[in-house]
C-alpha positions in Angstrom: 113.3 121.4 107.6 109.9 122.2 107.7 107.3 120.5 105.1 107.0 123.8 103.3 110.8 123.8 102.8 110.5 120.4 101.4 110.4 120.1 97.8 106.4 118.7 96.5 105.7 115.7 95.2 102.6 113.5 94.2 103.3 109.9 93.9 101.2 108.5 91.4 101.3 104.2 91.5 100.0 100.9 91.1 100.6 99.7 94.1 102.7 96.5 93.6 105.9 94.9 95.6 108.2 97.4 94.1 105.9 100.7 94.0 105.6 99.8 97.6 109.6 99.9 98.1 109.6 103.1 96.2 107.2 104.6 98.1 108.2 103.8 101.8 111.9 105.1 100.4 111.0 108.3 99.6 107.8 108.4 102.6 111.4 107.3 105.1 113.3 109.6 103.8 111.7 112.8 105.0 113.4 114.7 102.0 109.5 115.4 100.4 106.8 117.3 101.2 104.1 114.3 99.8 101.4 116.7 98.8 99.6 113.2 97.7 99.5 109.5 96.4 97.1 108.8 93.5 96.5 105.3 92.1 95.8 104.0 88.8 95.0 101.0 87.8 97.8 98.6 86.5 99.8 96.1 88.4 96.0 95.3 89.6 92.7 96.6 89.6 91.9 100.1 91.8 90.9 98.6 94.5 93.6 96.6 95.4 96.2 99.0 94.2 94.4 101.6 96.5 93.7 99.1 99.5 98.2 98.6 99.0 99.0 101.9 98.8 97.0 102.5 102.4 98.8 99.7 103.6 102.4 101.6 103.1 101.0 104.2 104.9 99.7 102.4 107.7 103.2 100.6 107.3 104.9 103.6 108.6 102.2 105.0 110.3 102.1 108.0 108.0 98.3 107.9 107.4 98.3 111.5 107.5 99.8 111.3 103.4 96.2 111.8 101.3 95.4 109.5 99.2 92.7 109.4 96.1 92.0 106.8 93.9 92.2 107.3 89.8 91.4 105.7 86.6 89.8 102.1 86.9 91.1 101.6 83.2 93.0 102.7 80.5 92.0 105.4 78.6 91.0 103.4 75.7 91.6 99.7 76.3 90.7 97.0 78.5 93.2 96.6 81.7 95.3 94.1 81.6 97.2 93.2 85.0 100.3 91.9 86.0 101.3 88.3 87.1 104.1 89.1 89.4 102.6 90.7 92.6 100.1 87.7 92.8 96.2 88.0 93.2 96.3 90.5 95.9 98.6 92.7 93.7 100.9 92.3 96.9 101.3 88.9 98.0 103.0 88.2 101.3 101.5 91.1 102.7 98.6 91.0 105.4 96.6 93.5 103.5 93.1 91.6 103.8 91.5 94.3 106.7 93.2 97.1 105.6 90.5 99.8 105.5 90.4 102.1 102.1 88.2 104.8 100.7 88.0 105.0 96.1 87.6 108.6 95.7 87.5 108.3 91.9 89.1 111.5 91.8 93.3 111.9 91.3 93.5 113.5 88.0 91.0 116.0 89.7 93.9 116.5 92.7 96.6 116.3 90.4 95.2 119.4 88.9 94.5 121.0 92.1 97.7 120.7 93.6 99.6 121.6 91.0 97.7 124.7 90.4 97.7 125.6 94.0 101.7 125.0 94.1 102.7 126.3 90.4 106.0 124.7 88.8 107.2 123.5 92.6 105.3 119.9 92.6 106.9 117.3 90.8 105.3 114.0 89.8 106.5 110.5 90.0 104.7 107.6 88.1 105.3 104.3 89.1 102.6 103.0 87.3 100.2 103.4 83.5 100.4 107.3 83.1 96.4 107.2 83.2 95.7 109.4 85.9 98.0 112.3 84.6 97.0 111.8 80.3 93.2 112.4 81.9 94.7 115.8 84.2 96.6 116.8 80.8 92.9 116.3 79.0 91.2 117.9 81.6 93.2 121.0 82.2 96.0 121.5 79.2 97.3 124.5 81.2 99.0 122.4 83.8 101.6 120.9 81.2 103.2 124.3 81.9 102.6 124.4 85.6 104.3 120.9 86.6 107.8 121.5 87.9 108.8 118.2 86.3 107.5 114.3 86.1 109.7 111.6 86.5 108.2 108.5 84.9 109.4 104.7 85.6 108.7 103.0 82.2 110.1 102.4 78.7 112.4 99.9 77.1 114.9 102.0 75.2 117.7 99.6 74.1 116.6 96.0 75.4 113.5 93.8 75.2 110.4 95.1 76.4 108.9 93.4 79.4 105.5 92.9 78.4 105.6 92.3 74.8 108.9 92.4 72.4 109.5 95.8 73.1 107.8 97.6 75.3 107.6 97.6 79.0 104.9 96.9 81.5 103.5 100.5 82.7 103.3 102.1 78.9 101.8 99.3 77.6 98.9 99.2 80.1 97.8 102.2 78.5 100.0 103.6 75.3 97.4 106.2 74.2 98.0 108.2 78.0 101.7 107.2 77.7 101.7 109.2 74.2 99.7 112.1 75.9 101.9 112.4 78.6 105.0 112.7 76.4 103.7 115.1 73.9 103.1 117.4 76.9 105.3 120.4 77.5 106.2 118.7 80.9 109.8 118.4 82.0 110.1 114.7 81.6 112.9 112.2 83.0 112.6 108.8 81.7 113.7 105.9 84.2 113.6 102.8 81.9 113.7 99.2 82.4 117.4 99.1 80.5 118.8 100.7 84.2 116.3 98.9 86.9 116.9 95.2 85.3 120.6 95.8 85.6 120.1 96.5 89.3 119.0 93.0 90.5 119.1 92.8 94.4 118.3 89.7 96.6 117.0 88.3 99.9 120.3 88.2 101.3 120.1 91.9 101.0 117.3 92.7 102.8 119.4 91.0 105.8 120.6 94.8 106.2 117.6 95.5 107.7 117.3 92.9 110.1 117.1 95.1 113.1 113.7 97.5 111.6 111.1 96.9 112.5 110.3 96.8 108.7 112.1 93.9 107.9 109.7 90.9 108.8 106.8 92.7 106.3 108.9 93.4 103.4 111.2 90.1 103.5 107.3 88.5 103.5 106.5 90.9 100.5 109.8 90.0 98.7 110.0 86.5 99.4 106.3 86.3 97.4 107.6 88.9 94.7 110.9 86.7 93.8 108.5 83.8 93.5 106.5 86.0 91.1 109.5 87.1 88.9 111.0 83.4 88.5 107.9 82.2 87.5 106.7 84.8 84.7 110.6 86.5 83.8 112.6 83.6 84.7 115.0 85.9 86.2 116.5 84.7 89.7 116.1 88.2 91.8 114.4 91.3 92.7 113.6 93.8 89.7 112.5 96.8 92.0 112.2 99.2 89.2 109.7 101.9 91.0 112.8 101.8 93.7 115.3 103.3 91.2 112.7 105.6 89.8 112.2 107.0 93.1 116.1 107.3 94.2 116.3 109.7 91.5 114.1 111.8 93.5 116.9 111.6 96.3 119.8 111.5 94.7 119.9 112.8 90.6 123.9 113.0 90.7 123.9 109.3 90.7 122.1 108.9 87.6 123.5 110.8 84.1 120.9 111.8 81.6 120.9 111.4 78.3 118.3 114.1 75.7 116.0 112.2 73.0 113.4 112.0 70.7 110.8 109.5 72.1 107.5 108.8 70.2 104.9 106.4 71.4 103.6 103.7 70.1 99.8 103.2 69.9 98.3 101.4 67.4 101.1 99.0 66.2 100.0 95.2 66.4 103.1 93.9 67.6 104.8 96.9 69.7 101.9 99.0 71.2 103.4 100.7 73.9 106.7 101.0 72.4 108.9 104.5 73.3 110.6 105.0 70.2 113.3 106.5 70.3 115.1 108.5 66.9 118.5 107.0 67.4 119.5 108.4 63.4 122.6 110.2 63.0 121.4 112.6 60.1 118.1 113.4 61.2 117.0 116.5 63.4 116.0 115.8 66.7 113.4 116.9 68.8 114.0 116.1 71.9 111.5 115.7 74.5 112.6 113.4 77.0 115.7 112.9 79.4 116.4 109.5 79.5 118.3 107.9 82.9 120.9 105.0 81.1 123.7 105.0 84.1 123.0 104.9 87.7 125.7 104.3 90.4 124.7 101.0 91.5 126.4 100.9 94.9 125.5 104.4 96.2 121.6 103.4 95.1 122.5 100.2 97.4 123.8 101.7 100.0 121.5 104.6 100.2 118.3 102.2 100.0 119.0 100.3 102.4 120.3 102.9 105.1 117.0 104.8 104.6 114.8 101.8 104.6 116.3 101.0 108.3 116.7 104.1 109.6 114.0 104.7 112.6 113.3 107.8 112.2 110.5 108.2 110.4 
């Protein structure tokens, strides 16, 4: 198929171990027509989060794929980082002469593309919804013209991940997250509830021993698994952004579930909260399509096959 056959997407990320997974998965699997990557800050600051995502690229020596730089901050609130991907936001990876442009610019392209490609790009965020709350601000019209965004974030029925109950991405930057899901968009929730139950480990990545891929990422991984031991005492590999992204590839593995999801943005103990109406009696207004199944073994299998495969 040619790229115009290909269905659009932008990638929109933070740029850590497992946006990094997600990204070379979908780059590999020549299903997408990547229109562009935008960064946000999140996982780190721009510029290292920028500086990683050029590195995937150069990875797979796609550095053809555009990519522009976003929002060095939340909308309203001071950035806080993550401790798992290390200082470089991407430790075990030789990243230090990686050569990288900050175009300060992606909610600017998000707008453009999707205006110049109306309801056929769809938007995966891996990462604080920043970059798409200021395209939403900017130009209202495009919550219309988006084919559909498929967000990793959310606690909806376990702890959160960065506080009691909220996870990581929304957190960063609530008052976006709440823009973003008050939008008319076509919106597909891929929560932590699904990616924590889908632990992998090294002796996984042994699949790949005969890509060329596999000495950089087992690096990458090796540092990430350090990184999650250390700060969420769990003994494997959460690659959340990698789930969020299979959807893209495969939906009939996942089963969907309609709800009513409010943000939280100004409590003092669950900012960053998606709150979901679970009543019986009440009348919903459902807004988001939440991913609580995934077939485990098919996501597996399929990762690893396209992560391999030599062919792109």
């Amino acid at each position: 198929m040619s790229p115009k056959n290909l269905q659009k997407i932008i990638i929109d990320t933070d740029a850590g171990h497992d946006d990094v997974l997600a990204m070379l998965l979908l780059i590999k699997s020549n299903l997408f027509d990547i229109q562009a990557i935008t960064t946000v800050a999140g996982n780190s600051t721009i510029d290292k989060a920028t500086r990683n995502t050029r590195f995937t690229t150069k990875l797979v020596q796609h550095e053809e794929i555009p990519v522009f730089s976003g929002s060095a901050k939340p909308l309203k609130r001071k950035l806080v980082t993550a401790k798992v991907h290390g200082k470089s936001g991407l430790d075990g990876a030789q990243v230090e002469d990686i050569k990288y442009r900050l175009t300060n610019n992606a909610y600017k392209k998000i707008i453009e593309i999707v205006k110049q490609n109306p309801n056929k790009v769809t938007i995966l965020t891996l990462g604080p919804l920043t970059n798409v709350a200021r395209a939403l601000k900017e130009a209202p019209e495009i919550d219309t013209l988006v084919k559909e965004i498929i967000i990793m974030g959310g606690a909806i029925n376990i702890p959160g991940n960065q506080n009691r109950v909220a996870e990581f991405n929304i957190s960063v930057d609530p008052d976006a997250a709440d823009i973003v899901f008050r939008s008319k968009i076509k919106k597909i929730l891929v929560p932590i509830d699904i990616c924590e139950d889908m632990l992998v480990h090294m002796s996984d990545f042994n699949k790949m021993k005969s890509s060329v891929l596999y000495e950089p990422i087992a690096h990458m991984m090796e540092s990430f698994l350090k990184g999650i031991k250390q700060s969420l005492k769990v003994n494997g590999l959460l690659i959340y952004d990698a789930v969020a992204a299979y959807y893209l590839i495969d939906k009939k593995s996942f089963s969907v579930t309609n709800m009513d999801i409010v943000v939280e943005t100004k409590g003092e103990h669950t900012y960053g909260m998606t709150v979901v109406d679970k009543r019986t009696y009440s009348e919903k207004q459902n807004n988001v399509g939440v991913t609580l199944r995934v077939n485990k073994n098919q996501f597996k299998k399929d990762f690893f096959r396209i992560l391999r495969q030599e062919n792109a």
